[in-house]
C-alpha positions in Angstrom: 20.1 15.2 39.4 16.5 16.1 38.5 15.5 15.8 34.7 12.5 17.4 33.1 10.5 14.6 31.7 7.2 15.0 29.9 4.5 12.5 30.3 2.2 12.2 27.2 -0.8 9.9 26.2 -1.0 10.0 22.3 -2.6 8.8 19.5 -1.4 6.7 16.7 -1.9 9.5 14.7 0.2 11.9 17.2 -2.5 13.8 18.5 -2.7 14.4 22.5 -6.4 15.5 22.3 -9.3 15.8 20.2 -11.1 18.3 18.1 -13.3 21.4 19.6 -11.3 21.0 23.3 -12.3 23.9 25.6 -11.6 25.3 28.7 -14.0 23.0 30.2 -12.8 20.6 28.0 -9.4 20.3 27.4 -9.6 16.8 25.9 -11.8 17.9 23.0 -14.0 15.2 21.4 -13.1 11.7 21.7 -9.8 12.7 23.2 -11.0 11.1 26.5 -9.7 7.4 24.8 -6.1 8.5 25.3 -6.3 8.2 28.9 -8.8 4.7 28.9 -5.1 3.1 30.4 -5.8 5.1 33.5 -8.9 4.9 34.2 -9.3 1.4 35.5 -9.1 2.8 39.0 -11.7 5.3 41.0 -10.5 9.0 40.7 -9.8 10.9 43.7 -11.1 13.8 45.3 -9.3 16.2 42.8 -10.9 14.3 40.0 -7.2 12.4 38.7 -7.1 8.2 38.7 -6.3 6.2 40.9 -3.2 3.7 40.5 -4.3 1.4 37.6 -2.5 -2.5 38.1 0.1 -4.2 36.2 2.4 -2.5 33.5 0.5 0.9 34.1 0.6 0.9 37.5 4.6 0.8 37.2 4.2 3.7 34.8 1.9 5.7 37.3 4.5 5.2 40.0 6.9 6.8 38.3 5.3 10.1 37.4 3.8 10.2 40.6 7.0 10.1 42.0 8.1 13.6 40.3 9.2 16.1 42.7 7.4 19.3 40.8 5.2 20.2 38.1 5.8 22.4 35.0 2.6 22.8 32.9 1.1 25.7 30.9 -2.4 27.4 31.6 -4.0 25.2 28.6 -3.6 22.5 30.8 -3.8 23.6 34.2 -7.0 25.5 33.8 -9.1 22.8 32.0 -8.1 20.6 35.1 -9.0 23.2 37.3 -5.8 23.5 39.0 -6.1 20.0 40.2 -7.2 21.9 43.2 -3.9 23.4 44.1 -2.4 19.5 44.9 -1.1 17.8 41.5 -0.2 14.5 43.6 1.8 14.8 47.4 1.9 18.6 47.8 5.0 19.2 45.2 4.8 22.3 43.8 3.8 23.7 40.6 4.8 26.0 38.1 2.6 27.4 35.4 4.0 28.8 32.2 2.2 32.4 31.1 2.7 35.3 29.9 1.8 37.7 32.5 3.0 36.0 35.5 2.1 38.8 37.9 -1.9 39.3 36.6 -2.3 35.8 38.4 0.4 34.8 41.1 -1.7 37.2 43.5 -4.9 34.7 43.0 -2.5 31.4 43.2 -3.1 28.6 45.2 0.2 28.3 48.0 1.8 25.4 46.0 1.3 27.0 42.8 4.1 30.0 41.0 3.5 31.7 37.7 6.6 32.0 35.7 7.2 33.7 32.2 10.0 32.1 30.6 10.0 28.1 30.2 13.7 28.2 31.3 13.1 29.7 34.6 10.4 27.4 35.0 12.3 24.2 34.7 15.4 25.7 36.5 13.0 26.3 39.6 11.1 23.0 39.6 14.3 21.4 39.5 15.6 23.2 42.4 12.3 22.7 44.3 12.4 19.1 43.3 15.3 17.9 44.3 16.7 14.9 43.5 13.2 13.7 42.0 12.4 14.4 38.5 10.1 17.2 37.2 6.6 16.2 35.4 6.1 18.2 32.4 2.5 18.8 31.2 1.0 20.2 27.9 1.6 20.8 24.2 2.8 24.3 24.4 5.1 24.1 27.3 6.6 21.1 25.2 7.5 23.2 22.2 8.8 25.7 24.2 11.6 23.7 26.2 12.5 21.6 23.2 13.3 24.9 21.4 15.1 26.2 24.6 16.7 22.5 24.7 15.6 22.3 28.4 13.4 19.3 28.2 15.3 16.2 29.4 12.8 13.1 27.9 9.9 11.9 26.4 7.7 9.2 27.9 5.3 8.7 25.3 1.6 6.8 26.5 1.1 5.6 22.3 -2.4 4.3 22.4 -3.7 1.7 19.3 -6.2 4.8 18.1 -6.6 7.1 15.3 -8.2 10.4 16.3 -8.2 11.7 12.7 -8.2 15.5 13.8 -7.4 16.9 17.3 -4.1 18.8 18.6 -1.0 17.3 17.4 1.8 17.1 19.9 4.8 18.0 17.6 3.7 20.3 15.6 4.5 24.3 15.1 8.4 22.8 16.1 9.9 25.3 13.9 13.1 24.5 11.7 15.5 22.3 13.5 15.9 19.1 14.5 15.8 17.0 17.8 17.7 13.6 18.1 16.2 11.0 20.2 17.7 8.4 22.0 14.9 5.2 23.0 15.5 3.8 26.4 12.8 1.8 26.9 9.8 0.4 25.5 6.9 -1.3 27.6 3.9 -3.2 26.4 0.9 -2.1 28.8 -2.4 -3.2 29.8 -5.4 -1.8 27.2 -2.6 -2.2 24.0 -1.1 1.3 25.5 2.7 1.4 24.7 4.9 3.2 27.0 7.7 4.7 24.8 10.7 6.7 26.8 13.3 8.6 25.0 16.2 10.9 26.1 16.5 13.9 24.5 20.1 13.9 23.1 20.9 16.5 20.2 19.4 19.9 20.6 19.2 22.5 18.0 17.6 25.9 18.6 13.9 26.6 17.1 12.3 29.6 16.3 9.4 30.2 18.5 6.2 29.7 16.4 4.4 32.0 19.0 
C-alpha cells in the first residue's frame, strides 16, 4: 500500500530554507547548503541532480522511486514546475486554493487539488503500489493536521542557518508521536533521519 512520505533537507536549527526566499528563489539566502548532499552530480535538463554516490545515492533511489508527487505552489513554482516531469513521468498534484484558476494552464501530468486530503488520496491511487513524495512546508502542516501524512525522512545537515523558514512551525495545538525507523550517516555529514508517523491528533489550521 502506498504511504505519503515527505522528503526534507534541514538545518540543525530546523529550518528548510533561508531568509528573503522568493519566487525565483525559493531557497532564500544561504538555503542553497541544505541541498550541498545532492549536488555532487551534474543536474539534468529540468535543472534537479543527478544521482549522488554512496549513502546518498541509496537515499536518492528511494525518493526517486515514488510513484506521485504532492507539493504545494510555494514549491512548485519556484522550481518552475520542474518542467511538467518531477522524475519518470509520475504525476503531480499541487495543493491551492483555487484549483480551477490554474488546472486550465497545467502541464498534462500536473492536477490542481484544494483539499490536502483529496490530494494524497489521488496520488496514492495514481501511484500505486509506490509511495507518494511529499514536497513543501505548507503542504506538510496541512496533512499532519489532517493526519494524512505517513513519514518523515528528514536530510539533517551539520548547519545553522540562524533565520530562514522553519519546517514545524505554525503546527497548531496538538501533538504528533514519532516513531524512528532508521537513521543513516551520509556523505557531506548529512544525516538521513526516517520516522513513522504514529499518533495523530487533530490541529487547527494556522491558515
Amino acid at each position: 500500500m502506498a504511504k505519503s512520505v515527505l522528503y526534507m533537507s534541514m538545518s540543525l536549527d530546523g529550518f528548510v530554507a533561508g531568509p528573503d526566499g522568493t519566487n525565483d528563489d525559493g531557497l532564500g539566502d544561504g538555503g542553497e547548503r541544505l541541498h550541498r548532499w545532492l549536488m555532487e552530480s551534474t543536474a539534468n535538463e529540468r535543472g534537479l541532480p543527478g544521482r549522488p554516490s554512496g549513502t546518498n545515492g541509496e537515499v536518492w533511489d528511494a525518493f526517486m522511486a515514488t510513484g506521485a508527487v504532492v507539493a504545494g505552489r510555494g514549491t512548485f513554482e519556484p522550481a518552475g514546475g520542474w518542467g511538467g516531469d518531477h522524475h519518470d513521468g509520475v504525476p503531480i498534484f499541487v495543493l491551492t486554493r483555487d484549483p480551477e484558476r490554474h488546472q486550465p494552464h497545467a502541464k498534462p501530468r500536473v492536477t490542481f487539488v484544494a483539499e490536502v486530503a483529496e490530494a494524497m488520496e489521488r496520488a496514492k491511487d495514481a501511484a500505486g503500489d509506490r509511495d507518494v513524495l511529499v514536497h513543501g512546508v505548507g503542504v506538510t502542516r496541512l496533512a499532519l493536521a489532517a493526519g494524512v501524512l505517513d513519514e518523515l525522512h528528514i536530510h539533517l545537515v551539520p548547519v545553522l542557518l540562524g533565520e530562514g523558514r522553519r519546517l514545524f512551525e505554525h503546527l497548531g495545538p496538538g501533538r504528533v508521536e514519532l516513531e524512528r525507523l532508521d537513521t543513516r550517516e551520509g556523505e557531506d555529514g548529512v544525516t538521513h533521519l526516517r520516522y513513522a508517523v504514529t499518533t495523530r491528533h487533530r490541529m487547527r489550521d494556522a491558515g
